[in-house]
FIZADREN-943539 format. One record per residue: residue number from 1; chain; y, x, z of N, C-alpha, C, O in turn. Coordinates in steps of 0.02 Angstrom, whole numbers, plus 50000, padded with zeros to 5 digits. Each point is the difference from the previous one (the first is absolute). Layout:
<nodes>
seq	mol	nY	nX	nZ	caY	caX	caZ	cY	cX	cZ	oY	oX	oZ
NUM	A	Y	X	Z	Y	X	Z	Y	X	Z	Y	X	Z
...
</nodes>
This chain:
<nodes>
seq	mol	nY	nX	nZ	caY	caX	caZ	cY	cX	cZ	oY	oX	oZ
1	A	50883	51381	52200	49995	50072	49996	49981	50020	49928	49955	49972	49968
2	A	50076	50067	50015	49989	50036	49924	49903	50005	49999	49961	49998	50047
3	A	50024	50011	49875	49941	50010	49999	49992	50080	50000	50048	50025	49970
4	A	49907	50022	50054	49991	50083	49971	49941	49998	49983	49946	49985	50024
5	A	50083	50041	49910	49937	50033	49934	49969	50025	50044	50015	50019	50057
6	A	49912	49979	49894	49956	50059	50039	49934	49992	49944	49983	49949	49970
7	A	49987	50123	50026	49948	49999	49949	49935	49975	50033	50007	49983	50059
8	A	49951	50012	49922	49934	49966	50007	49982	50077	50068	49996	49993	50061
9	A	50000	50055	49911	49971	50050	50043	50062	50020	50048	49998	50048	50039
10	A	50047	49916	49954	50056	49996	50068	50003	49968	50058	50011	50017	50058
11	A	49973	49915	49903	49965	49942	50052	49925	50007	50033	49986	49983	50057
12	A	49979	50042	49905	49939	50043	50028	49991	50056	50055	49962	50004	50048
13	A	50075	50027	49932	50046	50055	50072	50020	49944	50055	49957	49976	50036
14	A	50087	50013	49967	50026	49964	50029	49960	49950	50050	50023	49991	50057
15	A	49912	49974	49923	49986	49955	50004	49929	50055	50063	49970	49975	50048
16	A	50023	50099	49928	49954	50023	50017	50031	50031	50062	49961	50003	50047
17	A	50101	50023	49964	50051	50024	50046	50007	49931	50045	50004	50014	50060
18	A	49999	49925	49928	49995	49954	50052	49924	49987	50049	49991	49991	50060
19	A	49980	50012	49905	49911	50004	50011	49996	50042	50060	49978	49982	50055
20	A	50045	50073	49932	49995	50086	50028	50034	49982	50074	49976	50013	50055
21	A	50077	49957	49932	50027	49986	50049	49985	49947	50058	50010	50007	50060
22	A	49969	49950	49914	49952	49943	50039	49960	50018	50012	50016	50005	50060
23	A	49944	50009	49940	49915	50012	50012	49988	50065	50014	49943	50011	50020
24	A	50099	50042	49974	50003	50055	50049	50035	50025	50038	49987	50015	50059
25	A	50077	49998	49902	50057	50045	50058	50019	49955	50054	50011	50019	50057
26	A	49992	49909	49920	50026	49951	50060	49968	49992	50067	50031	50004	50053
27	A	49865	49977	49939	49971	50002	50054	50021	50072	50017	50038	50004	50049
28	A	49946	50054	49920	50018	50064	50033	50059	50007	50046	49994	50017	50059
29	A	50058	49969	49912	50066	49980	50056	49986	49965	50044	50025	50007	50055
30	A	49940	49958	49934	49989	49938	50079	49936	50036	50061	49999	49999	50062
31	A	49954	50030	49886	49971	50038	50083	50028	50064	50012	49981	50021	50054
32	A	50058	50018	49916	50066	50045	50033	50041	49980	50045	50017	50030	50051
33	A	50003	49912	49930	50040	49960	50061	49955	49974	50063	50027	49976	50050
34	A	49923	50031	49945	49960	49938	50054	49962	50079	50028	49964	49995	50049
35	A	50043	50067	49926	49969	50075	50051	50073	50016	50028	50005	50021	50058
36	A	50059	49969	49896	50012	50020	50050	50034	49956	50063	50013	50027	50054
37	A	49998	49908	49932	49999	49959	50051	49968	50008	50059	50022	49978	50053
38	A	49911	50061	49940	49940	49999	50076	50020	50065	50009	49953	50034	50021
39	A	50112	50007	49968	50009	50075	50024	50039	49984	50048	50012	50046	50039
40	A	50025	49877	49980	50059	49983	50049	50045	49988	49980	50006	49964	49950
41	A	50060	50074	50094	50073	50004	49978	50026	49995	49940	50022	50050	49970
42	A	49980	49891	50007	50030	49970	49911	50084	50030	50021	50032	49986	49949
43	A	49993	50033	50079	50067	50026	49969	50019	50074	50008	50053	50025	49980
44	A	49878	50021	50065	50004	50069	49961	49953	50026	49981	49978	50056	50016
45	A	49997	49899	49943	49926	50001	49948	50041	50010	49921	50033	49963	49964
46	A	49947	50096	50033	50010	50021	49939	49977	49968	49921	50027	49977	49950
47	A	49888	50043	50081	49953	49971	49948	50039	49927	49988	50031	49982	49950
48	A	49961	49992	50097	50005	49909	50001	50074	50004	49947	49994	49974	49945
49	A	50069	50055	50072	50074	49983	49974	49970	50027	49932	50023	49960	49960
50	A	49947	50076	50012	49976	50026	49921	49962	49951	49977	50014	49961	49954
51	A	49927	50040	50088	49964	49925	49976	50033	49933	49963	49991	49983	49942
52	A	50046	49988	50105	50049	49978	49975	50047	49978	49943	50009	49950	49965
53	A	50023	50127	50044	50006	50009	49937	49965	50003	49930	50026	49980	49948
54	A	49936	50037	50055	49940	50016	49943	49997	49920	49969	50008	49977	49944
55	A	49973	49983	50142	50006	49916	49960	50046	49984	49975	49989	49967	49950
56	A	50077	50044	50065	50050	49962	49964	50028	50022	49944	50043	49970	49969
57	A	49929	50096	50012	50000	50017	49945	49953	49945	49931	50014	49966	49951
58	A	49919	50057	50092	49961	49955	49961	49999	49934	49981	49990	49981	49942
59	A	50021	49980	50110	50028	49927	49992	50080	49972	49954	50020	49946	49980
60	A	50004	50117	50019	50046	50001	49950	49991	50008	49938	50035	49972	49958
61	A	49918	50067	50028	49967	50010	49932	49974	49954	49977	50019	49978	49946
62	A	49913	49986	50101	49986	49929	49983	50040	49969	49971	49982	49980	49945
63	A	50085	50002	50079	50026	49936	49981	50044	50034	49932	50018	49965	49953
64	A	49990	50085	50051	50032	50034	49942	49956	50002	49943	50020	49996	49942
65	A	49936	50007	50070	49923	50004	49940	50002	49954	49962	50006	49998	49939
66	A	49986	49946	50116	49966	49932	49994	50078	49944	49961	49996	49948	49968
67	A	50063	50091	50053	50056	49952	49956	50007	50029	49926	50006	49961	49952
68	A	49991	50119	50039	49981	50006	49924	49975	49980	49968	50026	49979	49948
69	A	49879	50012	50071	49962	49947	49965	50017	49936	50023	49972	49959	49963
70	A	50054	50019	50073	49993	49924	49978	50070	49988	49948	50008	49940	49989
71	A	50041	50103	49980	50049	50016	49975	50002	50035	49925	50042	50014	49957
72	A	49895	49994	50051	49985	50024	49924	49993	49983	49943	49972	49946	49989
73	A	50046	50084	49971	49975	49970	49929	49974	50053	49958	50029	50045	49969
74	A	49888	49935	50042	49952	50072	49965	50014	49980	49934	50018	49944	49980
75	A	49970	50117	49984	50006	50005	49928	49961	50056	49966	50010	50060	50002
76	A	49943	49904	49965	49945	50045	49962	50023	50028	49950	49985	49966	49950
77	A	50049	50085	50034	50002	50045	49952	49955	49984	49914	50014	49987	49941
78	A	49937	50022	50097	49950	49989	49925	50003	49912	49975	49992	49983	49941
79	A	50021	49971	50112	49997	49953	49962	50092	49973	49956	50022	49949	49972
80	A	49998	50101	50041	50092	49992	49969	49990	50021	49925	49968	50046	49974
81	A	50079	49890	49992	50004	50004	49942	50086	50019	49992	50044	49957	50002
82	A	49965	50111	49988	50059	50023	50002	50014	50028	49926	50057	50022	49994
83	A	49907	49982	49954	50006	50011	49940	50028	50084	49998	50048	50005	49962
84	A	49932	50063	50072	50007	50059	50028	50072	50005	50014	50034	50048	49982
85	A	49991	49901	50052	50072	50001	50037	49978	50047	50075	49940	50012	50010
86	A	50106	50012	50035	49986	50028	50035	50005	49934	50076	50060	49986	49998
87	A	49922	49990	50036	49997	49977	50026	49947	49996	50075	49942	50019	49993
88	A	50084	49953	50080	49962	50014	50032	49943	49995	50009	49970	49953	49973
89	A	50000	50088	50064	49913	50025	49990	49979	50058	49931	49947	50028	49987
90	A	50112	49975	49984	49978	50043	49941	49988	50057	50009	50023	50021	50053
91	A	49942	50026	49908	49998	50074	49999	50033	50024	49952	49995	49968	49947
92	A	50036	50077	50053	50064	50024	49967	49962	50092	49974	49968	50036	50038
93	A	50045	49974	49912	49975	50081	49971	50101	50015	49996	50038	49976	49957
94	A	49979	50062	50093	50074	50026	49955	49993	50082	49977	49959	50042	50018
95	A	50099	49960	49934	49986	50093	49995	50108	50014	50003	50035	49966	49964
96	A	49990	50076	50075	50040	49987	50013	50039	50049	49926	49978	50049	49971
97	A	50086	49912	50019	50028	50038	49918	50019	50066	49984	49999	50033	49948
98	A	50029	49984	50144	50026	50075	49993	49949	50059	50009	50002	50056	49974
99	A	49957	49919	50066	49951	50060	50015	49921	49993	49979	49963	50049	49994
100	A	50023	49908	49998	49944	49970	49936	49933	49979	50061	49948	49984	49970
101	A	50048	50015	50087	49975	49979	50072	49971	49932	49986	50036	49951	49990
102	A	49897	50046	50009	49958	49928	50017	50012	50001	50051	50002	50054	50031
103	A	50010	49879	50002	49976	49953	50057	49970	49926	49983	50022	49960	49959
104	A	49922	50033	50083	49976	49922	50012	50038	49959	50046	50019	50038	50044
105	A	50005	49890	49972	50007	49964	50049	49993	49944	50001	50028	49962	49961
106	A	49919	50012	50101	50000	49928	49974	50060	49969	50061	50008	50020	50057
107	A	50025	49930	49907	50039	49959	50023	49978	49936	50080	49969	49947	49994
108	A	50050	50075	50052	49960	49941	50053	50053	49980	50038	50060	50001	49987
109	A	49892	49971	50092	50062	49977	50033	50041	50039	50035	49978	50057	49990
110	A	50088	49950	50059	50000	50042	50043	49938	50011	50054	50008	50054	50027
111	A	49931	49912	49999	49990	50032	50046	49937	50030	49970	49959	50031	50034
112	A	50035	49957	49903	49945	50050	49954	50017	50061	49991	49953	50040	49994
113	A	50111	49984	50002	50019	50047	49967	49952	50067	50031	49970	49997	50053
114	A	50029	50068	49897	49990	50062	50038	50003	50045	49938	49964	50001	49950
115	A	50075	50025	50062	50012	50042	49933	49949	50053	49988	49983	50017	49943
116	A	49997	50005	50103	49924	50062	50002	49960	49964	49973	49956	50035	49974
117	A	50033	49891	50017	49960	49972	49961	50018	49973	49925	49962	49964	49967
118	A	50096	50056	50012	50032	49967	49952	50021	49937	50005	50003	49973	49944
119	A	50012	49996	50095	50026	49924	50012	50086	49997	50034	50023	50017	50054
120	A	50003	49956	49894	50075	49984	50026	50014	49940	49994	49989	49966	49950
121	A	50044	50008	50118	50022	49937	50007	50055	49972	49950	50048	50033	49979
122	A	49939	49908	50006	50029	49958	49963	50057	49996	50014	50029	49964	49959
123	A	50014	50062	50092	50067	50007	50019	50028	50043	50014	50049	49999	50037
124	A	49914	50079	49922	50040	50057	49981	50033	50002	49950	50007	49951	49964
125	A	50021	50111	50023	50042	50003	49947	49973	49984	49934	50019	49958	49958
126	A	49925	50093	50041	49974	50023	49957	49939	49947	49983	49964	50027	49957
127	A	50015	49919	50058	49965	49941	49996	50071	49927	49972	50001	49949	49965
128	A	50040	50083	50070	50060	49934	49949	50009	50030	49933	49986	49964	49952
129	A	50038	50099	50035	49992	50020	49945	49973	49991	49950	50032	50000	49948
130	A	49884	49986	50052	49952	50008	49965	49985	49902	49989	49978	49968	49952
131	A	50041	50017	50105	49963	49915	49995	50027	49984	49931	50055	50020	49982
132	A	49909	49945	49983	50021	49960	49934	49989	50037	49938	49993	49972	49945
133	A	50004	50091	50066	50000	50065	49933	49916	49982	49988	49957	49968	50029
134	A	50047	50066	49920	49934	50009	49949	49993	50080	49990	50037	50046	50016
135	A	49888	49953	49943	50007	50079	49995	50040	50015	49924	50018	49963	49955
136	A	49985	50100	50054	50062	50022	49964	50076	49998	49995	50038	50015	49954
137	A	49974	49959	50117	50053	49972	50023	50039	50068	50031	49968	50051	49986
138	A	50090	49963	50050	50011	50044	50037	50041	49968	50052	50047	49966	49982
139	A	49938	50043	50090	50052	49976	50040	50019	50058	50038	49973	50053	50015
140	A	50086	49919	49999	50034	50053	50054	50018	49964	50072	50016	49942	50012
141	A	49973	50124	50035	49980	49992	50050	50040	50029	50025	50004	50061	49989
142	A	50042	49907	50053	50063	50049	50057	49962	50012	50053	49966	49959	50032
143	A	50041	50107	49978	49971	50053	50048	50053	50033	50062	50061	49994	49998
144	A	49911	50034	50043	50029	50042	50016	50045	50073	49978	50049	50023	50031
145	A	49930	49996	49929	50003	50069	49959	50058	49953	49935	50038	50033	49965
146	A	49960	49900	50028	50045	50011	49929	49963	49931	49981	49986	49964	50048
147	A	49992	50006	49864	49962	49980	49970	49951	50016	49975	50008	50056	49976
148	A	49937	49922	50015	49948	50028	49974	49975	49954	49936	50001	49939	50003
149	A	49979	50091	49946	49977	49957	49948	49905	50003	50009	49971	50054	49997
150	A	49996	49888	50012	49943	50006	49973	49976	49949	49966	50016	49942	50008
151	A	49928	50086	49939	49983	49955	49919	49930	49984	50061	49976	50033	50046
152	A	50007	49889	49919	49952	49982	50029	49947	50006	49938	49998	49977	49943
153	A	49963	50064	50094	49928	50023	49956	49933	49925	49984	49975	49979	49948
154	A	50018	50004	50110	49948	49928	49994	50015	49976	50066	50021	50029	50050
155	A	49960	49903	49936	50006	49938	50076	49928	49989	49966	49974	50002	49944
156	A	50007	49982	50137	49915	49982	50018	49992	49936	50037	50052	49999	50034
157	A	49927	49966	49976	49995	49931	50042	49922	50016	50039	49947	49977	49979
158	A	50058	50055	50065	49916	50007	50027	49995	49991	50065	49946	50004	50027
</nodes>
């Protein structure tokens, strides 16, 4: 199986979202199932067919969690010697050419991404674009709307 990137505070998430899930929502699912088991009739028991569900949701997540990290390959940002190439884990300053617009982004994995936080996955557009550039560089970025030019202001490794 391929390895997936992931930043130090990705695998940290990640690692805290499995936790969450073991040691709480799971017993929680299991005495939902076991109240409503003592209500009777398991096939027009509502609670019980949701219950249920709820587990196999969760037990899916588990194993979904748990194959990312064991599939990972964390990568500390600050300890990369990228010589201010843009590269993953980086933080990116752009200012875009036509309309003169700062943005920050740091570069992560897909399941890091969140753009309300400034983080775009390493397998957007606009993260292939930029991989390899330096500052003072300009890349362009096919968009929806057309091309877009943006000059990269500073890369950060943090």
């Amino acid at each position: 199986m391929n390895k997936i990137p992931l930043t130090v505070a990705g695998a940290e998430s990640l690692r805290a979202e499995l936790q969450q899930l073991k040691s709480v929502q799971r017993p929680s699912v299991i005495a939902a199932i076991a109240e409503a088991r003592a209500h009777g009739d398991l096939s027009e028991n509502a609670e019980y067919a949701a219950a249920k569900e709820r587990q196999s949701f969760i037990e899916g997540r588990i194993i979904e969690v748990e194959s990312k990290l064991s599939n990972a390959q964390i990568i500390d940002p600050a300890a990369l010697e990228a010589d201010g190439r843009c590269v993953f884990g980086a933080s990116v300053e752009l200012e875009e050419v036509e309309s003169g617009d700062v943005v920050s982004y740091q570069i992560v994995g897909d399941d890091e991404a969140d753009l309300k936080l400034g983080k775009i996955s390493i397998s957007s557009p606009m993260a292939r674009a930029l991989i390899g550039k330096s500052s003072g560089d300009v890349a362009e970025v096919q968009a929806p709307g057309g091309i877009r030019e943006y000059e990269i202001r500073d890369v950060k490794y943090v």
